[in-house]
C-alpha positions in Angstrom: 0.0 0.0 0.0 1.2 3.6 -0.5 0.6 6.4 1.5 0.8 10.4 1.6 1.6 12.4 3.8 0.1 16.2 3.9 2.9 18.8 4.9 2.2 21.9 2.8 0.5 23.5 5.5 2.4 27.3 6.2 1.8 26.7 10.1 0.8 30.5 10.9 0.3 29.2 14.5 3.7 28.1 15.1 5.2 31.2 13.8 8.0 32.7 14.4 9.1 28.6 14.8 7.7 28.3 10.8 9.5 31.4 9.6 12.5 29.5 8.7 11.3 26.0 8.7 8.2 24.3 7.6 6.2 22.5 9.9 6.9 19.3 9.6 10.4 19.3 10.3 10.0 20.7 14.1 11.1 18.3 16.6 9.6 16.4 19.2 11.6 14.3 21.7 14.5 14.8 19.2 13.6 13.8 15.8 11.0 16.1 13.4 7.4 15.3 13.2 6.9 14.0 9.8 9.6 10.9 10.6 7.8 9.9 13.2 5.0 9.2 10.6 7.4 7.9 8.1 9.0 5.3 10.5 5.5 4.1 11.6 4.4 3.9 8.0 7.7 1.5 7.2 6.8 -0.4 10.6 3.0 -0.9 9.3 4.7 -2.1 5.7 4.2 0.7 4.0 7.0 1.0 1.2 6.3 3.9 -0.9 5.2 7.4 0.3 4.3 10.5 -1.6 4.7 14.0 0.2 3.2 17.3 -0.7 5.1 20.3 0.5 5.1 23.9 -0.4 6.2 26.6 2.1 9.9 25.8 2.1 9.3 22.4 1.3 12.6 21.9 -0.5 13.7 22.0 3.3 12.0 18.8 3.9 13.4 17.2 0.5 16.8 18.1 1.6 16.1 16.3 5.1 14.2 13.2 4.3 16.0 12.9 0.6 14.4 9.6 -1.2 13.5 7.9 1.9 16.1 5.0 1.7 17.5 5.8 5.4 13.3 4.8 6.4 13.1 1.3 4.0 10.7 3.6 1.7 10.6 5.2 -1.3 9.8 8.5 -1.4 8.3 11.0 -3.8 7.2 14.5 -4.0 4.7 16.7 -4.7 5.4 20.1 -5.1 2.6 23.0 -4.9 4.2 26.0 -4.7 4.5 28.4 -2.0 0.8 28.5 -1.0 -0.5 25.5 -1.3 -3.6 23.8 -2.7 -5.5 22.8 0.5 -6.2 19.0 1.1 -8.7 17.5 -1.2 -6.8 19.9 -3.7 -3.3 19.2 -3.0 -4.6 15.0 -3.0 -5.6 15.7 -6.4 -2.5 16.8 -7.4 -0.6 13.7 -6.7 -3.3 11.5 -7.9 -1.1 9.9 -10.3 1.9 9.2 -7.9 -0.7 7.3 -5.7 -1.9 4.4 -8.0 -4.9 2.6 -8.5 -5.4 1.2 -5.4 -6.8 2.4 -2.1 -4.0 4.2 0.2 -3.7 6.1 3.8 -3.1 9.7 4.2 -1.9 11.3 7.2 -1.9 14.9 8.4 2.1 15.6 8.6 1.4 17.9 11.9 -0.4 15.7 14.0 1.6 12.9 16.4 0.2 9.2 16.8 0.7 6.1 18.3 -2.2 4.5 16.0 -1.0 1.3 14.0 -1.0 2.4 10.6 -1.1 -1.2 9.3 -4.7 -2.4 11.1 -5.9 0.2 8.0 -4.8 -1.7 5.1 -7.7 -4.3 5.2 -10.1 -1.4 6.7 -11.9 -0.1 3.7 -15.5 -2.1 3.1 -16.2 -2.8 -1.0 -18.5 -0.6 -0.9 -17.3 2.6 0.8 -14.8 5.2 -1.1 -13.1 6.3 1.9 -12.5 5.1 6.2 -11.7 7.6 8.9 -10.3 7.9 12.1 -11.8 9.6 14.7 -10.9 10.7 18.3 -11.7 12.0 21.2 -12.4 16.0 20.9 -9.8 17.4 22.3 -9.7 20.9 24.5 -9.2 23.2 21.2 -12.3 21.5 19.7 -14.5 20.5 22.1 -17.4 20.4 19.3 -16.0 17.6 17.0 -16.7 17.2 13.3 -18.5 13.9 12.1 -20.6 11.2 14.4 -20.3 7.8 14.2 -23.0 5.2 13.9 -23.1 1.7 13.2 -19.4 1.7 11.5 -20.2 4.8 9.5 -19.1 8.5 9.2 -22.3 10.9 9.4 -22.3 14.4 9.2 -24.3 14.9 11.9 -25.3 12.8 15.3 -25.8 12.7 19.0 -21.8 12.8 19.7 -19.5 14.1 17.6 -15.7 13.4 17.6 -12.8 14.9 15.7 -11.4 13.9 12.7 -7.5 12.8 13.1 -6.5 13.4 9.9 -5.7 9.6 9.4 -7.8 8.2 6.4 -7.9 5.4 3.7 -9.2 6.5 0.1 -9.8 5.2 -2.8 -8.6 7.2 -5.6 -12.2 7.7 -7.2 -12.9 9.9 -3.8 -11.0 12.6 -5.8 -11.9 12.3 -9.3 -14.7 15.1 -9.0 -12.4 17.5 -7.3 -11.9 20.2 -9.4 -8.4 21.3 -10.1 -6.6 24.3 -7.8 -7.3 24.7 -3.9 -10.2 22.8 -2.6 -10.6 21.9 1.2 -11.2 18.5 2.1 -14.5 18.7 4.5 -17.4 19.9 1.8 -16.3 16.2 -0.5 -16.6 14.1 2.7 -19.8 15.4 4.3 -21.2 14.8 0.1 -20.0 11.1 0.3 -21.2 10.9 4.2 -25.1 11.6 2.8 -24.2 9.3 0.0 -23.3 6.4 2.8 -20.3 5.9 0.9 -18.0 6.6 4.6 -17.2 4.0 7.3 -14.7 5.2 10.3 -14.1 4.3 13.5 -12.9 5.7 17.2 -9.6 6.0 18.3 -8.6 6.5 22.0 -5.4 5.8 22.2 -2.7 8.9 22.0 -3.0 11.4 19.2 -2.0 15.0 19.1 -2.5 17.9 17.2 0.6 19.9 17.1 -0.9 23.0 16.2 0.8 26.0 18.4 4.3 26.2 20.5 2.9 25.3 23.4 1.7 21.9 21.9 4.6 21.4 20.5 6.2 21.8 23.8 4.0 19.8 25.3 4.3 16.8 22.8 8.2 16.7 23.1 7.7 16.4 27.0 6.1 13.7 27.0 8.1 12.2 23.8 11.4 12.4 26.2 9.8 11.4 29.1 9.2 8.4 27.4 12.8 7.5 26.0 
């Protein structure tokens, strides 16, 4: 299975840290964010993985190179400096993802989730499988509810969306081409019934200001 990871986001809330680096390339408990990802995704079997990038994202080619020091291979997909959202920037690199079904990942967000209990996770008849978690304290509200194995727009309890997914490339074929966000295609295929997902409690982390960031390498060295 292949997978892509999403790291053209500018991180405006992590300035002045993103001023002179992109995002995922901060450190936590002494190695950057996005190969934390990249050794989970070789761990779960995963053996080729495409990365967007666009603020300073030659920065992260020159770090991570071709992606032999991870046992992957590793390929690019370049967007400029501003980025093409999501569903857009997914789009883009349609054609380095293949035919097949593969997982994406939110480059700014820290996991302990088994990446490889998603390979068999996507139904025949669904175009795409989320992972949802607990709401945390910056969004108490959630985004989708979960019933009976499927994503639903709405619902008694809401949880947040972790940025982990399978898709199957179709998902994106009615994207139009430039910068779309990712949210208005999946509520569309939630009314279609066309989403399964299911709830993850175990750590996860969005690494979204200093003080996160802070936190998350705390508890990363506490660990080691």
């Amino acid at each position: 299975m292949r997978a892509m990871i999403l790291a053209a986001g500018r991180g405006e809330r992590m300035r002045p840290l993103t001023d002179h680096l992109p995002k995922p390339l901060l450190q936590v408990g002494g190695r950057p964010l996005i190969e934390h990802h990249l050794l989970a995704l070789s761990h779960a079997g995963v053996q080729s993985v495409v990365i967007n990038h666009a603020w300073l994202g030659e920065k992260i080619e020159a770090r991570l190179g071709d992606g032999r020091q991870f046992g992957l291979d590793i390929v690019y997909s370049p967007e400029g400096e501003t980025g093409l959202e999501t569903a857009g920037g997914i789009r883009l690199a349609l054609p380095l993802l293949g035919d097949a079904p593969f997982l994406v990942v939110n480059g700014d967000v820290l996991t302990d989730f088994p990446f490889g209990r998603l390979l068999q996770a996507l139904a025949p008849d669904k175009m795409a499988h989320l992972v949802l978690v607990p709401n945390p304290p910056q969004h108490p509200h959630g985004d989708f509810a979960l019933q009976q194995g499927d994503a639903c727009v709405e619902g008694p309890v809401k949880y947040t969306f972790s940025g982990i997914a399978l898709y199957r490339p179709e998902f994106f074929h009615d994207v139009p081409p430039g910068a779309q966000k990712l949210a208005p295609f999946l509520r569309a295929a939630m009314l279609r019934g066309d989403v399964s997902a299911e709830l993850y409690q175990g750590y996860w982390a969005d690494i979204g200001t200093p003080q996160r960031l802070a936190d998350a390498d705390i508890l990363f060295r506490s660990k080691s």
